[in-house]
NUBATOR-399244 format. One record per residue (C-alpha): residue number from 1; residue in one letter; chain; x, y, z. Coordinates in pm, whole numbers. Layout:
  pos  code  unit    east   north      up
  NUM     a     A       X       Y       Z
...
***
This chain:
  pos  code  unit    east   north      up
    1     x     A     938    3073  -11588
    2     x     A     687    2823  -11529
    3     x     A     402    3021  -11701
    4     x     A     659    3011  -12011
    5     x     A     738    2689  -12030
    6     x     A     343    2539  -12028
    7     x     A     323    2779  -12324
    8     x     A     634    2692  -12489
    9     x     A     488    2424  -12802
   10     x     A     689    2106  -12770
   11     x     A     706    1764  -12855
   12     x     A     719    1478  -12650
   13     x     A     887    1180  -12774
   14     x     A     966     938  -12483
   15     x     A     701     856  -12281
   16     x     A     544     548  -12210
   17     x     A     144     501  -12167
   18     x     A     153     242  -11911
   19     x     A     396     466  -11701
   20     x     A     166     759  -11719
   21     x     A    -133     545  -11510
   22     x     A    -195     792  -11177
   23     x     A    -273     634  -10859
   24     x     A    -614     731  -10875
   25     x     A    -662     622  -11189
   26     x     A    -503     277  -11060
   27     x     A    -809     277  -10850
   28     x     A   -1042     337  -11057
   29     x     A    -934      48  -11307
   30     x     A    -883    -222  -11025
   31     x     A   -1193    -164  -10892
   32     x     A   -1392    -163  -11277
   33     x     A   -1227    -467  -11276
   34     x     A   -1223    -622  -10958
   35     x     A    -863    -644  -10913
   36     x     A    -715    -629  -10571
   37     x     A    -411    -425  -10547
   38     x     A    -109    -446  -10273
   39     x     A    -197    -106  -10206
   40     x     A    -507      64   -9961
   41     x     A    -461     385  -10048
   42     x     A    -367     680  -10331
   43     x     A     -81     780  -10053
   44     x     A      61     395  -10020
   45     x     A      60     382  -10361
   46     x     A     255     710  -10419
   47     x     A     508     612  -10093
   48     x     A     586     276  -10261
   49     x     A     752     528  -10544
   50     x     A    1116     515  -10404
   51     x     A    1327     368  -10615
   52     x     A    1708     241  -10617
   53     x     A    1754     165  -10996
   54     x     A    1536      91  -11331
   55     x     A    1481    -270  -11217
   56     x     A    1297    -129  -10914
   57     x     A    1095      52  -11064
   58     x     A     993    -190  -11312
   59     x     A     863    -435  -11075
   60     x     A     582    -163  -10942
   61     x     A     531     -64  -11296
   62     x     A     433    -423  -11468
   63     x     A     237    -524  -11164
   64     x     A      77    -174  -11175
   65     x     A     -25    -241  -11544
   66     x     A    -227    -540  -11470
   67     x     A    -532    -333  -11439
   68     x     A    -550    -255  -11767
   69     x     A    -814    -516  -11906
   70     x     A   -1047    -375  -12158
   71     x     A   -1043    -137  -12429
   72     x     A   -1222     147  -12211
   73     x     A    -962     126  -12022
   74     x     A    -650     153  -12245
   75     x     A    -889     448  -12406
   76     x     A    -902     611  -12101
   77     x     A    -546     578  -11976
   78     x     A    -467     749  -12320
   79     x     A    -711     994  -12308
   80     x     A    -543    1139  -11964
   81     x     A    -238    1163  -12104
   82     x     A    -329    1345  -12384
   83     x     A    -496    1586  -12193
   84     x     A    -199    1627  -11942
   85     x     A      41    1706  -12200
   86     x     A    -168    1921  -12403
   87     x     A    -224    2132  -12108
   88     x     A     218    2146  -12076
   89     x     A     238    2302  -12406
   90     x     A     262    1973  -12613
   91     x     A     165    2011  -12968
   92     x     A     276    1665  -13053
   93     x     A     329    1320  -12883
   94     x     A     529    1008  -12987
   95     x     A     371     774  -12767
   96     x     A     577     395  -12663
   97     x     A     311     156  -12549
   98     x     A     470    -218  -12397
   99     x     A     235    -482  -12612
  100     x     A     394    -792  -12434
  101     x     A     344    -665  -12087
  102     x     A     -75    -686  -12191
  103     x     A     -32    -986  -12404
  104     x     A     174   -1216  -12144
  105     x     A     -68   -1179  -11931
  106     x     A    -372   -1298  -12190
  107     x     A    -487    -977  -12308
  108     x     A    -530    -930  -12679
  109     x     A    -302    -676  -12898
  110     x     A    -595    -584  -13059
  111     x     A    -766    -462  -12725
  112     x     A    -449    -260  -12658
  113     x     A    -424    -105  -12957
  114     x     A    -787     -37  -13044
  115     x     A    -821     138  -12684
  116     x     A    -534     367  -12761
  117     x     A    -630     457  -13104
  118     x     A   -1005     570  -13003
  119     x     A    -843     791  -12740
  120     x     A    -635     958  -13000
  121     x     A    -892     990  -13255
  122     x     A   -1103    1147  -12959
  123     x     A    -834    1383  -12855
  124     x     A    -840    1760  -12841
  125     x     A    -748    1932  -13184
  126     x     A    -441    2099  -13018
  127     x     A    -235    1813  -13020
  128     x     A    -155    1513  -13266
  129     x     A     -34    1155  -13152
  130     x     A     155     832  -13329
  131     x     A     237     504  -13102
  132     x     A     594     343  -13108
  133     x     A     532     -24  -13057
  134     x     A     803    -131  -12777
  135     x     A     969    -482  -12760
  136     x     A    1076    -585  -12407
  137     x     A    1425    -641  -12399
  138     x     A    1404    -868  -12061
  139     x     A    1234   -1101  -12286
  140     x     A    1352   -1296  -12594
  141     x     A    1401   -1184  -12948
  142     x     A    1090   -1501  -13013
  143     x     A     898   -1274  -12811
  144     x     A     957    -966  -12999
  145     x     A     885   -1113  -13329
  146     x     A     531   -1272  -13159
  147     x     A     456    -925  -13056
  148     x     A     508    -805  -13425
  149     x     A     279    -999  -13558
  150     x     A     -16    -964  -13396
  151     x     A      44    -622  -13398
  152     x     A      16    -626  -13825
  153     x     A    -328    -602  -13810
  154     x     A    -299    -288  -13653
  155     x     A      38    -138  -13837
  156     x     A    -170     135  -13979
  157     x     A    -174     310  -13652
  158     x     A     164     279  -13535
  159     x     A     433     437  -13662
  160     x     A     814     338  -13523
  161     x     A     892      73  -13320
  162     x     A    1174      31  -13041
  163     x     A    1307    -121  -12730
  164     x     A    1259     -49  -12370
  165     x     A    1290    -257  -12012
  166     x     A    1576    -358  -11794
  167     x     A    1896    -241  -11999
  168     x     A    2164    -411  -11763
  169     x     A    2262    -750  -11926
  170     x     A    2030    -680  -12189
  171     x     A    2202    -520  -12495
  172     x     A    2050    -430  -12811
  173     x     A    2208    -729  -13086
  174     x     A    1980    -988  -12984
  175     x     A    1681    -774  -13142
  176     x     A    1821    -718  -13452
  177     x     A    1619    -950  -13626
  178     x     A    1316    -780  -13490
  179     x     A    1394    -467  -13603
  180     x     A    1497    -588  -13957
  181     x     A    1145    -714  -13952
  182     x     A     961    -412  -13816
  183     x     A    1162    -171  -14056
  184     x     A    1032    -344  -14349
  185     x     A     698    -338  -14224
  186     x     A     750      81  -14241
  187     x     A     783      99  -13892
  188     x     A    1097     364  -13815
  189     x     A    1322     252  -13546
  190     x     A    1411     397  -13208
  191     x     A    1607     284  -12940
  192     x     A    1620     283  -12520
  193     x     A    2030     297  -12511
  194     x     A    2288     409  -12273
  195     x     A    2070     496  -11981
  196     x     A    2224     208  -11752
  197     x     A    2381      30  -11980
  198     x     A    2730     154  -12152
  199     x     A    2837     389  -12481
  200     x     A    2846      49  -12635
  201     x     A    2442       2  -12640
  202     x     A    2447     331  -12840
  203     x     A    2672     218  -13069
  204     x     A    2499    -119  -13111
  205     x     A    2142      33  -13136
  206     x     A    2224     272  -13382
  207     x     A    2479      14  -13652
  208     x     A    2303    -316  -13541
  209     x     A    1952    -150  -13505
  210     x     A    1944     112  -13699
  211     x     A    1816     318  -13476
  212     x     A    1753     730  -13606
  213     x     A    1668     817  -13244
  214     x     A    1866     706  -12899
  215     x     A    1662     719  -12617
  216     x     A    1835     847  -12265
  217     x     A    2156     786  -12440
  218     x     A    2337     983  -12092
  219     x     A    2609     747  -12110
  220     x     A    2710     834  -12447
  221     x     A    2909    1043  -12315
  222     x     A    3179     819  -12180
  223     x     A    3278     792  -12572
  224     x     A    3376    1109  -12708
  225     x     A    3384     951  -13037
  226     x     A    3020     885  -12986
  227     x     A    2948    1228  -12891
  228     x     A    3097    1378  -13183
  229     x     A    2904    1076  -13432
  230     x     A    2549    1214  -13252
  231     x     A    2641    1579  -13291
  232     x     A    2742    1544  -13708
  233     x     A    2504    1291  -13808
  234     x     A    2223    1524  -13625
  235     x     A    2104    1203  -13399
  236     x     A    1838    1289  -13125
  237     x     A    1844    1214  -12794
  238     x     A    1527    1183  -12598
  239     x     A    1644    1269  -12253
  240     x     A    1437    1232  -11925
  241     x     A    1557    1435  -11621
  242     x     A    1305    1341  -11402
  243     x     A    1354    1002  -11441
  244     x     A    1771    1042  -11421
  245     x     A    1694    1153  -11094
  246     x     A    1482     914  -10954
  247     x     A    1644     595  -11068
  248     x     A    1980     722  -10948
  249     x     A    2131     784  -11304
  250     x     A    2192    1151  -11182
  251     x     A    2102    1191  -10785
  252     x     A    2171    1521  -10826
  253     x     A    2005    1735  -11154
  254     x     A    2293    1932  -11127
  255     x     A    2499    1672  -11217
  256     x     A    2284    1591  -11527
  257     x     A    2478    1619  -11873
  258     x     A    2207    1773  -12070
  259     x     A    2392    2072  -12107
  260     x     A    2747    1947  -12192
  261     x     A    2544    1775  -12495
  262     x     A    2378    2071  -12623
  263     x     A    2713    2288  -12592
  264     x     A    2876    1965  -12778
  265     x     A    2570    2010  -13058
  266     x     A    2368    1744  -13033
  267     x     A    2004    1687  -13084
  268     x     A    1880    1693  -12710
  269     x     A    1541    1675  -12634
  270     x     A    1358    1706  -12299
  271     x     A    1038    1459  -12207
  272     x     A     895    1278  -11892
  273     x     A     942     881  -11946
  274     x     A     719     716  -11719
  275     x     A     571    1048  -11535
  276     x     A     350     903  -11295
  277     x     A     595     762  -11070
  278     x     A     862     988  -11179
  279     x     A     694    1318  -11021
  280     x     A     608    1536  -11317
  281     x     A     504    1552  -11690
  282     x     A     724    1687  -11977
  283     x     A     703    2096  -11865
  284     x     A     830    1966  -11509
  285     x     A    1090    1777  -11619
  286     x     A    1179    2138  -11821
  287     x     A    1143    2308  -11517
  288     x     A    1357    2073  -11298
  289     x     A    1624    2095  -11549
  290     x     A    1601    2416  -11594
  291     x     A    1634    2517  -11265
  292     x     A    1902    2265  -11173
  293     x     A    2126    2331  -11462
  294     x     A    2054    2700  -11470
  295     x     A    1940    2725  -11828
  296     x     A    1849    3065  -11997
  297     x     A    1499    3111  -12155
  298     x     A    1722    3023  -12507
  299     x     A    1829    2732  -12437
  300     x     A    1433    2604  -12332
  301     x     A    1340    2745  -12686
  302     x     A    1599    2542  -12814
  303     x     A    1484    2227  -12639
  304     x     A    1187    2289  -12796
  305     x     A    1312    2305  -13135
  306     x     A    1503    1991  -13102
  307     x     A    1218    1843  -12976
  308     x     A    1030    1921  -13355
  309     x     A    1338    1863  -13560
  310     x     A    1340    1545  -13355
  311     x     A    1018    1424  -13438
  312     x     A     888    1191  -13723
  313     x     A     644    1499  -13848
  314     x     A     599    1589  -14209
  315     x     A     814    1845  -14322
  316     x     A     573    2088  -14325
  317     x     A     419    2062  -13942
  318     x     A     766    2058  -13877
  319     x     A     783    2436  -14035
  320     x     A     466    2542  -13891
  321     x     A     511    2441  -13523
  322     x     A     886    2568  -13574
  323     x     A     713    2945  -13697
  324     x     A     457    2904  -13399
  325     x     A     801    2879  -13167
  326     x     A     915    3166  -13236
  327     x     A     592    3365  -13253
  328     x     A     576    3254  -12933
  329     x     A     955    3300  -12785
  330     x     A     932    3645  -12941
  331     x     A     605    3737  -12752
  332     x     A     696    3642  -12443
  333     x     A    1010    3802  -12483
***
């Protein structure tokens, strides 16, 4: 099974940058930079990755991201991902990077951005790339629209924009005057929704938003009504198993919903989130659901559909990675 899902061609479409910064890599950076971390080791670092909720998490991963300083280094924090997920099977990435968790902290947007796009310009042939610019949602809407702008310079390169951070007391409305912005700057929108927070972030990310993809979106299913919009309207959801489990959204895997949305029709898609602290890149969190849930060799080919109907391809790598699915579900049949 595991031999067929790193071959399986995928998409990933929720995963952050900053949250895919290994320990060692931590290191590395703090001591380029001469940054002292909290941390002596590789193993205190990965220890420290217990976590009771999002907000837990989120404390390690900001202060964990002030090691990223220069260009080189955003380059080469890219550069490992793309190499990690192009080894899982990953044809295609739709990457969210967190511009005001560099910029509050004095470093440029351009610095950022020019770092990431050099690593994806410098990537492997096997697999393509785009960057979702992320507004924080812990922060205010002031923020957001600061972020926007000095990321114009640099619009070329990215190509949806969408919302991440703390969900709990955070909801989606305040941002809608961000997004109006970032839409008609050609950026397509995508939204962090009902992960922690209730059916009623969906709701407001996709009519105040205008979301075209939820991500988690687990709680949607508290709202049958919901469930039944996402299923006929065809909206994705970028679901992270991994990362259910160790925030305490699902515990227990087996608990996870996944399924129950697939069997209701909707768009479900399987990715990794922030896989460094999460234990495992986009084929484990296939695995782990796989496994926990009991899904057929089907079911991961249908992931893996979803995953390119999903994305914000042309039409026509849509068809071709689609073809190269079944080539390959049919030869390793």
């Amino acid at each position: 099974m595991e031999q067929f899902v790193r071959g399986l061609p995928k998409t990933e479409l929720h995963v952050h940058i900053e949250g895919t910064l290994e320990p060692d890599l931590m290191f590395e950076l703090a001591g380029r930079n001469s940054i002292a971390l909290p941390y002596g080791s590789v193993e205190e670092v990965r220890a420290a990755y217990e976590f009771d909720d999002l907000q837990s998490f989120l404390d390690i991963y900001y202060e964990a991201a002030a090691v990223l300083q220069t260009e080189d280094d955003f380059a080469d924090l890219m550069s490992a991902y793309l190499a990690r997920a192009a080894a899982d099977g990953v044809r295609h990435a739709e990457i969210f990077f967190d511009p005001q968790t560099h910029t509050e902290r004095g470093i440029d947007a351009g610095t950022v951005i020019r770092g990431f796009v050099r690593a994806r310009q410098q990537a492997a042939p096997e697999i393509t790339s785009s960057l979702i610019l992320c507004f924080l949602r812990h922060l205010p809407p002031e923020s957001a629209l600061e972020a926007l702008e000095q990321a114009r310079p640099y619009l070329e390169h990215i190509q949806g924009v969408g919302l991440d951070s703390g969900e709990k007391g955070n909801p989606p409305q305040p941002f809608a005057e961000p997004y109006r912005r970032a839409v008609e700057a050609g950026l397509r929108p995508v939204a962090h929704a009902g992960e922690e927070g209730p059916a009623g972030y969906v709701w407001a990310a996709l009519d105040v938003l205008g979301a075209e993809r939820i991500d988690h979106g687990v709680r949607a299913w508290d709202d049958p009504a919901l469930v039944e919009r996402l299923a006929g309207e065809r909206i994705p959801l970028t679901m992270c198993p991994l990362s259910n489990q160790e925030l305490q959204v699902f515990p227990d895997l087996r608990d996870h919903n996944l399924k129950k949305f697939m069997d209701a029709g909707v768009l479900v898609t399987v990715n990794s989130d922030d896989p460094a602290y999460f234990g495992g890149y986009v084929g484990d969190n296939y695995l782990a659901i796989a496994e926990a849930l009991d899904l057929s060799r089907d079911d991961l080919v249908q992931l893996a559909r979803n995953s390119v109907e999903a994305s914000f391809l042309s039409d026509d790598r849509k068809e071709a990675l689609q073809e190269e699915i079944t080539a390959y579900a049919a030869s390793a049949s």
